[in-house]
N, C-alpha and C positions, 0 to 999 in steps of 0.2 A: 446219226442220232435219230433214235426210231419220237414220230410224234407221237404226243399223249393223246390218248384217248379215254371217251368218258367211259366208268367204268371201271377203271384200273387201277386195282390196289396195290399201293407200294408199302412198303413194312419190312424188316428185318427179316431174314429166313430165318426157319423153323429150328429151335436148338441152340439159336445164340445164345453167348452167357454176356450180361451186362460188363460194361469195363469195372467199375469199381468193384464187381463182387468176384473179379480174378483176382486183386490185390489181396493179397494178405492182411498189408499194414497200409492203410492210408493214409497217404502222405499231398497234402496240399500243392498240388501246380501250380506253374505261373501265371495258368487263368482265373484260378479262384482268387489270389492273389491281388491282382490287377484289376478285378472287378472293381466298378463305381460303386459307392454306397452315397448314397443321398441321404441327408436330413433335415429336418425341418424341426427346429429347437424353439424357446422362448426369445424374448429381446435380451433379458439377462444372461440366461444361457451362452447364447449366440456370443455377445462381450464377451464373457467370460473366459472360451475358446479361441476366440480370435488374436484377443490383446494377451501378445505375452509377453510378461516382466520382462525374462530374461532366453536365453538360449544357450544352452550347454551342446554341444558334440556329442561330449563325451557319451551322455544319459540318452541319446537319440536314438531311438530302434535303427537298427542296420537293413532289416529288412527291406525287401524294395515294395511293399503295402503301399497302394495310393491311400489319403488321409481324405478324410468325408466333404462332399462337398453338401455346404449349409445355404438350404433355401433358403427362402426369405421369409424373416423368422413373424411369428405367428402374436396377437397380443393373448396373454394370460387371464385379461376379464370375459367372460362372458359377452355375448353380442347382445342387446337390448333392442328386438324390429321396433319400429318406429311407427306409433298409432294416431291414427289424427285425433284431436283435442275438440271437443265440442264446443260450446257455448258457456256453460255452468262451468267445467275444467278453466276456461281460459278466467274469466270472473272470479276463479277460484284462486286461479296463481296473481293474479294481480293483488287479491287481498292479502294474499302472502307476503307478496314484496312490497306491500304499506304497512303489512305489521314488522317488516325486517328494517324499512327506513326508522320506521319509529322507536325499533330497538336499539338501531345505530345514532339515535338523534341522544336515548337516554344514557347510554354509553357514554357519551362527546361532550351531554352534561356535567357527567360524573367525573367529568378526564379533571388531569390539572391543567394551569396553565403560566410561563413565564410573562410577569407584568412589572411593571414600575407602580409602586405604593401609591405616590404622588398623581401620576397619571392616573390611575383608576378609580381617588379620592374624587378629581376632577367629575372622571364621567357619571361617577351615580350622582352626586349631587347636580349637575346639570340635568342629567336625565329625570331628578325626580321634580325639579324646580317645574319640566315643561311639561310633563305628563299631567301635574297638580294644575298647570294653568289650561294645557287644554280640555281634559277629563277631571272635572271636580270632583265628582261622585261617586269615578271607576275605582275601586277598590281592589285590581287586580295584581297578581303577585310579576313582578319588573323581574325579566333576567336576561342572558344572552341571547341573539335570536345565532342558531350555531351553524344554521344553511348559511347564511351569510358570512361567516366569519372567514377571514383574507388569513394566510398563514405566510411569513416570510423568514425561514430560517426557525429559528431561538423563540420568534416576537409575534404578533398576531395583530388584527387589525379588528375591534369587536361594535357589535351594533346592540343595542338595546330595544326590547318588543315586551308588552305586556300579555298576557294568557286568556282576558276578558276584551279589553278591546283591542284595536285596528292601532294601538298606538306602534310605530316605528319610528327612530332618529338617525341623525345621521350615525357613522363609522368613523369612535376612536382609535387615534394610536396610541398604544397603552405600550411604549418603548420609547427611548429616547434615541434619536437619528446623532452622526457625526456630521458635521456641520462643515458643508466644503462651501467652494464658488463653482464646482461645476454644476452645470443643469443636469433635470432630472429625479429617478429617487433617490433619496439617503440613505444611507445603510444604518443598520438599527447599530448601536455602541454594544449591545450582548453578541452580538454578530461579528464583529473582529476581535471584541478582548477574547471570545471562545477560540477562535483560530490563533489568537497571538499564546494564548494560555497550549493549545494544543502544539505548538512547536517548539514546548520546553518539558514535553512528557512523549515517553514512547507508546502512548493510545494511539490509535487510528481511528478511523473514521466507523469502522465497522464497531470498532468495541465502545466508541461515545454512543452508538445509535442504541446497540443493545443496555446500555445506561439510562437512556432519556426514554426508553420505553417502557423497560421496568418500572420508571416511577411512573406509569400513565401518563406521560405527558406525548404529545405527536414531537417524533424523529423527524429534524430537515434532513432530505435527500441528501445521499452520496454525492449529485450533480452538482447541487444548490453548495455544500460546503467547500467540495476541489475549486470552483468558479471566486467564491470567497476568498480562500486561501492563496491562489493566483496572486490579485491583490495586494492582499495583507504582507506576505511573507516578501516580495521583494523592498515594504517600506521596513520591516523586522531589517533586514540586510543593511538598510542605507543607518537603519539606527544604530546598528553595534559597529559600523564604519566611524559615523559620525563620534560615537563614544572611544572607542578606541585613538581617534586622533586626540581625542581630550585627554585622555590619560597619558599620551606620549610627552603632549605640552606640558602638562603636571609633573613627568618624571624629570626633565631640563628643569620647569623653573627649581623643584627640590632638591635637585643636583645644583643647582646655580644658588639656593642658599646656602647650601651645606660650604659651599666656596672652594668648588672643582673646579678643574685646568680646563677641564673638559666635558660639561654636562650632559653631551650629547653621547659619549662613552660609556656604557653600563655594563652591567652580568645581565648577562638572559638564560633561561631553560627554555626551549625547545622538544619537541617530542610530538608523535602523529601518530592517532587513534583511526581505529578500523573497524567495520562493523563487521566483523570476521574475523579471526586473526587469522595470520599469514601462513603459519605454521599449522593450521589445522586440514590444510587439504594435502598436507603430504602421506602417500599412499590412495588416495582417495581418486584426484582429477587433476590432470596435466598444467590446471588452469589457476590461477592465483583466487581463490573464494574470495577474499574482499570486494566490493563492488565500490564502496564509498571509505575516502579518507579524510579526515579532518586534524590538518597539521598546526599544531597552535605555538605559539611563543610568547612567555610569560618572563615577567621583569623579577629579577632577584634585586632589585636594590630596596622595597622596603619591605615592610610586614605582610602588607596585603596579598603580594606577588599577583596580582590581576596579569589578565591577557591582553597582550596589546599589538598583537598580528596574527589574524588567520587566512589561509591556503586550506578552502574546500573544492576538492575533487571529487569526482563518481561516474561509473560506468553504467547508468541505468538506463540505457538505450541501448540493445540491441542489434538496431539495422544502422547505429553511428556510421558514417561514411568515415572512412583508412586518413583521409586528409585531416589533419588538423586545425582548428578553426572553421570547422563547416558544420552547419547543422542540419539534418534531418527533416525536420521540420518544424514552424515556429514556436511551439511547445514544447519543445526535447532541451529540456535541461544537465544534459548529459556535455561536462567538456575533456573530456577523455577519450580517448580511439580506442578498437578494440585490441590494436597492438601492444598499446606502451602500456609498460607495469604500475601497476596501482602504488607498489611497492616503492618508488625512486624518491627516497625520502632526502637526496642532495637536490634535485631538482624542485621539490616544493618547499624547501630551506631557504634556496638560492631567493626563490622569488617574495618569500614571508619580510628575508631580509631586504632584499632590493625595494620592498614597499615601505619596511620601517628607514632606509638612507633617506627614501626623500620626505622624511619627514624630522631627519638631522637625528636620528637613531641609530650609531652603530653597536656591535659586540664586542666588548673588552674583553670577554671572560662569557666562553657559551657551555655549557651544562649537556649532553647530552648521552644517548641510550650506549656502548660501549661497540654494539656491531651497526651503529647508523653512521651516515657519510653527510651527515651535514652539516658538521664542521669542516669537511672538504669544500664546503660550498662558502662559507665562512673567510677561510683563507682566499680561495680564488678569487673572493669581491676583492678583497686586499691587494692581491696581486695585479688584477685589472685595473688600480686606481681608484675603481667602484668607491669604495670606504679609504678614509686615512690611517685607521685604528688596524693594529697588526692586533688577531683573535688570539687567545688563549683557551685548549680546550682543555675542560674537566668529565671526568663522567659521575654519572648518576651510581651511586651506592647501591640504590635499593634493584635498580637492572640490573649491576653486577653481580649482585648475589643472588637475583635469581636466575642467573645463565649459566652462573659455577655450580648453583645444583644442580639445574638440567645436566648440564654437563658430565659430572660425578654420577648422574644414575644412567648418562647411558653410556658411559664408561663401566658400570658394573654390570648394565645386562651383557656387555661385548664380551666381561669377562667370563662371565657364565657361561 
């Protein structure tokens, strides 16, 4: 290999013809091909490219093209350099933000707010009694002082300030507290009947908040209410327990007037509601859609037909541990696995009934859906000794004839 020296021009000889302009027809190689293309997109863009819905095969270019590789994407506003502020600017912006407090202060005046009649009767009159004793003369106009004002939930805690003098008093509760013996604060009574009122409507927290802010009034936190609800909803629980043993005793002694062999022997319906139905994920996902079931059992022996046993179940824990009866963590109200079917309507039958025997409740005569098994569960107490009372099952009319329609229409699409 001869060495280079300076001087020495290297270049094509004289007459060459370029490769492309011997072709004819130019036809893309596998270097053009395989060339990188870099780009450098917005933050939208970039998402946009990245996340995809779905993935078809089929619609895939077959081509072997590498696909662009995307820098790191760029923001879409404009850059703003950054100048230093003088003296006069900075003086400037603080006047700003005392005219923007003071905007926020006539805002918070204008707001509404939830009070007790009684309670706020109390505080102006107190308030004007001491204002007159200490400022005879002051003639200024009395109202909220609204920097101070304490917010707990629904309820507020309000102080009263005059606009001429230096008058301030202490801070009413303008809400009535629920009265325990434990130490501590009291929780205002708008503050639980609201969550007890909230777990007999399918509002959420999200759609109470855009409510209470519509009407001007300040929205308690998403935090401040689930912390509530905690709470409240397990004493909800022990109430309709408590009620429900009432009406079981009701249904014996009414039986025991009526002058039965056996009071404790009645009709019941049966039946278990889904927040889903079961039937709608077929085609869809491998996975039964319902998450939560609530199987209830209700008394046919008089007019009212009240409920008087429920079995609530729900899968709304995701990382549930496979065991059952273990929890995740001490909040995870989830008692479901991710295994077992939401669906096993003998197994939450068996236990509705097992809770109404010990309460001297059995089935004479049980009512239920035509393709549900929990009158299998029914029998089996029977046969275990569980209960004394041999079950008699009937089924419900109105399910029958809606599963002979179904049925019938997809009998006529097969026939089609």
């Amino acid at each position: 290999m001869t060495k280079f020296r300076k001087g020495n021009n290297s270049g094509f000889p004289t007459g060459t013809v370029p490769y492309n302009r011997q072709r004819k027809t130019v036809k893309p190689s596998k270097s053009d091909t395989t060339q990188t293309v870099y780009k450098r997109l917005t933050r939208k863009m970039t998402s946009l490219v990245q996340n995809i819905p779905y993935k078809d095969t089929d619609t895939q270019c077959v081509s072997d093209a590498k696909p662009a590789v995307l820098l790191r994407p760029r923001d879409t506003d404009p850059k703003i350099p950054k100048t230093k502020k003088s003296a006069k600017e900075k003086s400037k912006k603080h006047t700003l933000l005392w005219h923007f407090f003071l905007l926020n202060f006539r805002s918070e005046d204008s707001s509404n707010r939830t009070v007790n009649v009684r309670l706020n009767a109390i505080m102006w009159n107190s308030v004007f009694r001491e204002h007159q004793r200490l400022h005879p003369n002051c003639n200024g106009f009395l109202q909220w002082n609204m920097e101070r004002e304490e917010k707990f939930g629904f309820v507020n805690r309000e102080e009263a300030m005059c606009d001429k003098c230096n008058y301030q008093w202490r801070k009413f509760k303008l809400y009535e507290e629920v009265q325990t013996k434990k130490p501590g604060r009291k929780a205002a009574k708008i503050n639980v009947s609201a969550q007890a009122a909230l777990s007999q409507t399918p509002l959420g927290y999200t759609g109470l908040r855009k409510i209470v802010l519509g009407c001007n009034m300040p929205a308690p936190s998403a935090s401040g209410l689930q912390k509530r609800v905690n709470k409240v909803l397990p004493e909800i629980v022990n109430i309709n327990k408590e009620d429900m043993k009432a009406r079981r005793k009701q249904l014996i002694a009414i039986n025991t007037l009526r002058e039965r062999k056996d009071p404790g022997s009645v009709s019941l319906q049966a039946d278990g509601a889904y927040n889903n139905a079961i039937y709608s994920g077929i085609g869809k996902t491998p996975f039964q859609p319902a998450t939560q079931v609530v199987y209830s059992v209700a008394k046919a022996e008089t007019e009212d037909k009240s409920i008087i046993g429920v079995v609530c179940k729900n899968k709304l824990c995701s990382v549930h541990p496979i065991k059952s009866g273990e929890k995740c963590t001490s909040a995870c109200s989830s008692n479901l696995t991710f295994m077992k079917s939401i669906g096993d309507e003998y197994t939450w039958a068996k236990e509705a009934l097992q809770d109404l025997a010990s309460d001297g409740i059995e089935a004479k005569h049980l009512t239920t859906d035509p393709d549900s098994s929990a009158y299998r569960a029914a029998d089996d107490l029977y046969l275990e000794n569980t209960t004394s009372t041999e079950p008699e099952h009937f089924l419900d009319t109105r399910h029958f004839q809606i599963i002979t329609e179904k049925t019938s229409r997809i009998i006529k699409n097969w026939e089609k």
